[in-house]
C-alpha positions as CSV (number, residue, x, y, z in Angstrom):
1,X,0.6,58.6,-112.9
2,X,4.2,59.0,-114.0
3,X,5.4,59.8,-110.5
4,X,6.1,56.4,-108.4
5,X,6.5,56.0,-105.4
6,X,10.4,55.3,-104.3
7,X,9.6,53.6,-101.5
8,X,8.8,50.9,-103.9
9,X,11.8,51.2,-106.0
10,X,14.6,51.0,-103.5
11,X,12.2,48.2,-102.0
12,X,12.8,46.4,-105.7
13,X,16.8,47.2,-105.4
14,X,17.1,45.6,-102.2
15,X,15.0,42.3,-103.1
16,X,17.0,42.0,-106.7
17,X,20.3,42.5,-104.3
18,X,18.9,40.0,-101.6
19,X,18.8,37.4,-104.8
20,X,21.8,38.5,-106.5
21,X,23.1,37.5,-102.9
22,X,21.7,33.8,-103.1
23,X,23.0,33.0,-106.8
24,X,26.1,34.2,-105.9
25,X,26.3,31.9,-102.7
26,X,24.9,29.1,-105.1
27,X,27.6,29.6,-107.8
28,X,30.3,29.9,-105.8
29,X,29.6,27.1,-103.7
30,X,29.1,24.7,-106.9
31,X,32.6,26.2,-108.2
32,X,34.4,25.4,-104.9
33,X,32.9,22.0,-104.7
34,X,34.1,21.1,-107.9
35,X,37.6,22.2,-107.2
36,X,37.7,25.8,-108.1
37,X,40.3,27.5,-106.4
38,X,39.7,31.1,-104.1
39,X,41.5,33.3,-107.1
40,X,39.3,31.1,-109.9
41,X,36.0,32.5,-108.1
42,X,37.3,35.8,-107.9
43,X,38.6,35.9,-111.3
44,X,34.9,35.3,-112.4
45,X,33.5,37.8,-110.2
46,X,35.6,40.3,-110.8
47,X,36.5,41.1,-106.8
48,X,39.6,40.0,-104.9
49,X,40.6,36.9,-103.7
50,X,40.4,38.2,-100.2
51,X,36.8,39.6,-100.4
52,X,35.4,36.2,-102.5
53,X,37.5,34.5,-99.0
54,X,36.1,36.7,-96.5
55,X,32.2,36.6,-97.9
56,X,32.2,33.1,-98.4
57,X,34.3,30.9,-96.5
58,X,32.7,30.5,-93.0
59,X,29.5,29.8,-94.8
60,X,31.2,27.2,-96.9
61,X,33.0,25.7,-94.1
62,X,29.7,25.4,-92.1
63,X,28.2,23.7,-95.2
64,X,31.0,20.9,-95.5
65,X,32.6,22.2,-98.3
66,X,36.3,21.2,-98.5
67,X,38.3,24.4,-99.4
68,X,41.4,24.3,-101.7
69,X,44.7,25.5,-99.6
70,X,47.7,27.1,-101.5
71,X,51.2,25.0,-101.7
């Protein structure tokens, strides 16, 4: 049957977004802990530095990570 079901599609989107979500935490951690800077990550993921900051840093901070401040 060509027809499927899209229940089972938009159930495949929102798994491959739910681990799009963990490699990004993963990578950007790893950048930040080796002394990547806020506009560095966003650079490489093509968003703002303000939304890479507001996604990630309370998680970071929770996890120890020392974050780079400007000056």
């Amino acid at each position: 049957m060509s027809n499927k079901d899209p229940a089972d599609a938009l159930a495949a989107v929102a798994a491959l977004r739910r681990l799009a979500d963990q490699i990004e935490d993963a990578a950007v951690e790893q950048a930040m802990r080796s002394g990547w800077g806020w506009p560095q990550v966003a650079e490489a993921l093509g968003i703002t530095r303000q939304a890479v900051y507001k996604k990630h840093a309370k998680r970071l901070i929770a996890a120890g990570v020392t974050l780079r401040r400007r000056g």
